[in-house]
C-alpha positions in Angstrom: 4.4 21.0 -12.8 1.7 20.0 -10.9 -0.7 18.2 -13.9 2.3 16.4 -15.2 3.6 14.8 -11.5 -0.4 13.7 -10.7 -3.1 11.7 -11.4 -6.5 12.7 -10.5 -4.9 14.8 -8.0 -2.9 12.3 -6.5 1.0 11.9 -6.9 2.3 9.5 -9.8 4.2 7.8 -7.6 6.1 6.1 -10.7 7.8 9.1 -11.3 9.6 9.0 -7.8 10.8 5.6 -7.9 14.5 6.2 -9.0 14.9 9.2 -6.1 16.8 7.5 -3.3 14.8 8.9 0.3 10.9 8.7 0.0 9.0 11.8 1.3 10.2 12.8 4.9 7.1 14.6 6.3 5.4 17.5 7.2 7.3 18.2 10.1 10.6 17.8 8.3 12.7 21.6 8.8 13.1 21.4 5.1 9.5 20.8 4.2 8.3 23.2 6.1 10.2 26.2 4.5 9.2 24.9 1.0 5.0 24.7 2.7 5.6 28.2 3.6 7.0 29.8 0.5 4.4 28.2 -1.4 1.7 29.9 0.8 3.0 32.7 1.5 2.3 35.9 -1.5 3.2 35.0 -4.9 4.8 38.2 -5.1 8.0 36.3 -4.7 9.3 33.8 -7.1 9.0 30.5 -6.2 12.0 29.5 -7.9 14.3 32.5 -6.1 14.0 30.5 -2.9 13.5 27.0 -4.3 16.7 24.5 -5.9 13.8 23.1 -8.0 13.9 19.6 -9.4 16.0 17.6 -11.5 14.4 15.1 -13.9 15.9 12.2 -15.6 14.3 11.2 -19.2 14.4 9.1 -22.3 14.0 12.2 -24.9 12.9 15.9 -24.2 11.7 17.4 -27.6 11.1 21.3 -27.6 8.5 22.6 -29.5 7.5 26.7 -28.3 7.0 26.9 -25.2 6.8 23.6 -25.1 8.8 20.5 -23.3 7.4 16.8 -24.5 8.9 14.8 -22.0 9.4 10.6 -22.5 9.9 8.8 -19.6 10.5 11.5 -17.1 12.2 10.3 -13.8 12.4 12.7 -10.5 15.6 12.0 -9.1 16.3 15.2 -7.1 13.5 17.1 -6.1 11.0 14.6 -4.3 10.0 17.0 -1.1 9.7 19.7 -3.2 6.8 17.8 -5.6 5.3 16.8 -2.5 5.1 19.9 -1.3 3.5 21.3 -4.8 1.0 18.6 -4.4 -0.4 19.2 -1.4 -0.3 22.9 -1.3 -2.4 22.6 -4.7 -5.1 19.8 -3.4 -5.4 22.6 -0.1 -5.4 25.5 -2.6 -7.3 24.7 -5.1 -8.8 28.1 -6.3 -5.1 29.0 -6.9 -3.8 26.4 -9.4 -5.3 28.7 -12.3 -3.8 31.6 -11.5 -0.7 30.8 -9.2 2.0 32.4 -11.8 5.0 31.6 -10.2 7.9 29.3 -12.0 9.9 26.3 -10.7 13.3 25.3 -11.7 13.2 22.1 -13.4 16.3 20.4 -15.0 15.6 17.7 -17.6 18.7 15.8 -18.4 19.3 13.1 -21.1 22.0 10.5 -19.9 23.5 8.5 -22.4 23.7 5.1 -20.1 22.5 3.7 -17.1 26.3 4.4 -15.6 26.4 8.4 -16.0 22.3 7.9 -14.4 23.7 6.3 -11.3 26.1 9.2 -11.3 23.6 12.4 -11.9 21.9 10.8 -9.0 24.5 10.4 -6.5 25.7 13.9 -7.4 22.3 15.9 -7.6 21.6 14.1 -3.8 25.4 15.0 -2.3 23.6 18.8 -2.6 21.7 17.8 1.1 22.2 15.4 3.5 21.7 12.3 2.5 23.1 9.2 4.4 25.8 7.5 2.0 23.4 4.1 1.9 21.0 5.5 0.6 22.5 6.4 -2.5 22.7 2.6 -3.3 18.4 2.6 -2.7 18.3 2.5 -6.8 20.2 -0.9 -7.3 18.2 -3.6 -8.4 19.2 -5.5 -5.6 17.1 -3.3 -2.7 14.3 -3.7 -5.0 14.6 -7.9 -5.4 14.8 -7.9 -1.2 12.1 -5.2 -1.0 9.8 -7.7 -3.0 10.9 -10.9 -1.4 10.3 -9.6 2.5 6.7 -8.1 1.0 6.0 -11.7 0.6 6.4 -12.7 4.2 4.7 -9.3 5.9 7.9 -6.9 6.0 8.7 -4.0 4.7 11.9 -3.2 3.7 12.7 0.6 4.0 14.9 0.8 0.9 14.0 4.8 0.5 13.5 6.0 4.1 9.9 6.6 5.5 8.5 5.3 2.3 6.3 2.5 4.5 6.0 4.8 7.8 4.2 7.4 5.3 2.0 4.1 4.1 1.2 3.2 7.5 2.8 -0.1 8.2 3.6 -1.3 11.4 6.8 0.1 12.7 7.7 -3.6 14.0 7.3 -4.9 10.4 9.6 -2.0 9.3 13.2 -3.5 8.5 15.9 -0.7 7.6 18.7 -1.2 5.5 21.1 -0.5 8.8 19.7 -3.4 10.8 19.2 -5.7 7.6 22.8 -5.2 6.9 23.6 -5.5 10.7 22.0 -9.5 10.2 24.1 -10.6 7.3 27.4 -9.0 8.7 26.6 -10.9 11.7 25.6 -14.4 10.2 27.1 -14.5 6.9 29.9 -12.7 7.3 30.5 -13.6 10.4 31.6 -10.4 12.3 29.4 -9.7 15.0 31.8 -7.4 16.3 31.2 -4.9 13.3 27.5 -6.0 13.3 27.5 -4.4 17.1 29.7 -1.6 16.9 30.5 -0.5 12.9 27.8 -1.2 10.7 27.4 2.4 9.0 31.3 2.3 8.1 31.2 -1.1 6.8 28.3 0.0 4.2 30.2 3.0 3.7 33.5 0.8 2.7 33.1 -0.5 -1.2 34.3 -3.0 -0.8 32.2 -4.9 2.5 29.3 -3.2 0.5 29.4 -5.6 -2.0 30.4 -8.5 0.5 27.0 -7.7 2.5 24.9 -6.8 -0.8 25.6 -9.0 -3.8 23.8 -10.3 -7.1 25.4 -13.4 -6.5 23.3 -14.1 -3.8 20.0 -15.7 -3.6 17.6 -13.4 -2.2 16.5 -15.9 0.5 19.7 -15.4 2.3 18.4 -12.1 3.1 15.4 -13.7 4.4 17.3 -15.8 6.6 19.3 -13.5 7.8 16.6 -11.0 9.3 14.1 -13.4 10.4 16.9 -15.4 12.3 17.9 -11.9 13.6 14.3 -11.2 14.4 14.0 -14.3 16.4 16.9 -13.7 18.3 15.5 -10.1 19.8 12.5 -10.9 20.5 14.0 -14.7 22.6 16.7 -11.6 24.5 13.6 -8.8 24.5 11.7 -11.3 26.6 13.7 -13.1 28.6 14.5 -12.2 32.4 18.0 -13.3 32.7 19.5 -10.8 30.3 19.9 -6.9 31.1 19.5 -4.3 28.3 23.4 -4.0 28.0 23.4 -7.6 27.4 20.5 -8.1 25.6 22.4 -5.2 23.2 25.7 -7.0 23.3 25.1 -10.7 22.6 22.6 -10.3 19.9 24.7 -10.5 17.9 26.9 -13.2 18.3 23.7 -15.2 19.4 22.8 -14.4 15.4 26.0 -15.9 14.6 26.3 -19.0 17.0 22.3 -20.2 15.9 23.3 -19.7 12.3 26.2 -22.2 13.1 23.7 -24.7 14.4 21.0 -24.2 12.1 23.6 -25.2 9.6 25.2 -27.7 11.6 28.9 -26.2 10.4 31.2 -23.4 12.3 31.3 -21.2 8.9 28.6 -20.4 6.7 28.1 -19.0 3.7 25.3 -18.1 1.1 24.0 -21.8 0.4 24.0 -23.1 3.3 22.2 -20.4 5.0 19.2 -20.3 2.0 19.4 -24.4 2.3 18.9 -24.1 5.8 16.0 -21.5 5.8 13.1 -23.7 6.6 15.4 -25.1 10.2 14.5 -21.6 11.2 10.7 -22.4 12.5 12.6 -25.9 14.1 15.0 -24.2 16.6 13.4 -23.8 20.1 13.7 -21.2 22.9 16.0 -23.7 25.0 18.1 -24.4 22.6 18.6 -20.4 21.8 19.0 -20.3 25.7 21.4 -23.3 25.7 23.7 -21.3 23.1 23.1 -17.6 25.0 24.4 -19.3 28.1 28.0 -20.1 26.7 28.4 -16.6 24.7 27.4 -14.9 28.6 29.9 -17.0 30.1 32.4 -15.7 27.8 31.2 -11.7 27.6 31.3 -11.4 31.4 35.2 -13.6 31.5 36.0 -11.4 28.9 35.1 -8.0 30.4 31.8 -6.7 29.1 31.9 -3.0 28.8 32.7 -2.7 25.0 34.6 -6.3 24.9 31.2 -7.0 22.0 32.9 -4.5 19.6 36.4 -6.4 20.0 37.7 -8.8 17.4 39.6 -10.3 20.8 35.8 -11.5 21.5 34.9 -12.1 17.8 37.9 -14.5 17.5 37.4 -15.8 21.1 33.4 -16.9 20.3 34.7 -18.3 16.6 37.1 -20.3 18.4 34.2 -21.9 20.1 32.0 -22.7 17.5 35.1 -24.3 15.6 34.8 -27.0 18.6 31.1 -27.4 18.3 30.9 -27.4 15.3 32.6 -29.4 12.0 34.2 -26.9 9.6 32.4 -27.4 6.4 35.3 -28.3 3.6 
């Protein structure tokens, strides 16, 4: 297993794009116990204390003892290759004669559909966070490439870019991506603040917050305006960390507003107004914060940001500075 999943004794990293979480590190629980049974005496099968490792393919032809494998695609199975790869780069006088047998499942799906569904099924067997069974849709791959090309990284399979080294700052996760388009072009800071992790969990808002109709630039638009906005509360004075917390996002929402001079917005107008986003200043973001503060601390403050009493309240605002686009 170990010549087929690498290259010169590096990981084909091909192999592991369709598995939904990257590699979670040495110091993961799980990893660990995999590290250790692989080290420990090979008078114990590997595969008695191992699940193994479930492989997607094109065609599997059997000839002997042998599997020819087309297109083979790891889709359960990724800490466990890791694992197998490093302990065999360390241990290299033991690849010859390291006897011991691994579980691996190749399965032929008829269609892309019944795919989607071996993988969502093979991953339910651990915990794996509901979003990230959607890290295979074409979609998280178009946003991954588009934020590449402006410096970010989008975490589409957990830890993939903290396990490359990128700067945690220019590490967006799907959670606070999604947080920014609930926020500006849905227009529901409330849920932004408080309920983001159901709404992705919901069908439904899933496809509201991620859809193919969409031009990938709202995405764009979404976190850098997001972006923006921390960084204008992070290092400001006049805000405390509650605060800061609380109106981020309905500042998102109330800029967005501005930027595209209209008290709703929706895809187009958001992408249309994506170069406005290097035009906004620090006063005017401070002219806007004021009047959303105003409200929080009228309105209550402790948990009044998850409230769509506040939601409606702020809305109701913007519907007076703002036209309502037709």
């Amino acid at each position: 297993y170990f010549t087929v999943i690498t290259k010169g004794g590096d990981l084909r990293t091909s192999m592991f794009e369709p598995n939904v979480r990257d590699y979670q590190g040495r110091r993961n629980e799980v990893n660990k116990d995999i590290r250790t049974t692989l080290e420990a005496s090979t008078t114990d099968e590997f595969w008695w204390l191992n699940n193994g490792v479930t492989v997607l393919a094109r065609e599997c032809l059997i000839s002997g003892n042998t599997l020819t494998i087309t297109n083979p695609e790891v889709v359960n199975g990724l800490q466990t290759s890791h694992e197998i790869c490093q302990f065999f780069k360390d241990y290299q006088e033991r690849l010859a004669k390291d006897g011991r047998s691994l579980v691996l499942r190749v399965i032929i799906p008829p269609n892309e559909h019944i795919s989607s569904r071996i993988i969502k099924a093979t991953n339910f067997q651990t915990e794996v966070k509901g979003m990230s069974l959607h890290a295979t849709e074409q979609i998280h791959f178009d946003i991954e490439d588009r934020l590449a090309l402006i410096g970010l990284w989008y975490d589409r399979r957990k830890g993939k870019y903290k396990r490359l080294r990128k700067p945690i700052a220019d590490i967006i996760s799907v959670v606070d991506l999604s947080r920014s388009v609930i926020a500006i072009l849905l227009m529901r800071p409330d849920d932004a603040r408080g309920r983001p992790q159901s709404l992705l969990g919901d069908d439904k808002t899933y496809l509201e917050i991620f859809s193919r109709s969409y031009d990938c630039a709202v995405y764009i638009f979404c976190i850098r305006l997001d972006r923006r906005i921390s960084t204008f509360l992070e290092s400001s004075q006049k805000y405390t960390t509650d605060e800061q917390r609380d109106l981020r996002y309905y500042l998102d929402m109330w800029v967005a507003c501005a930027l595209v001079n209209s008290a709703k917005t929706n895809a187009s107008t958001l992408c249309a107004a994506i170069l406005k986003l290097d035009t906004i200043s620090d006063d005017e973001i401070a002219k806007y914060a004021a009047k959303i503060l105003r409200s929080y601390r009228r309105m209550g403050r402790d948990q009044i940001a998850k409230s769509p009493r506040f939601a409606a309240a702020i809305k109701k605002r913007l519907a007076r500075e703002f036209p309502v686009s037709p």
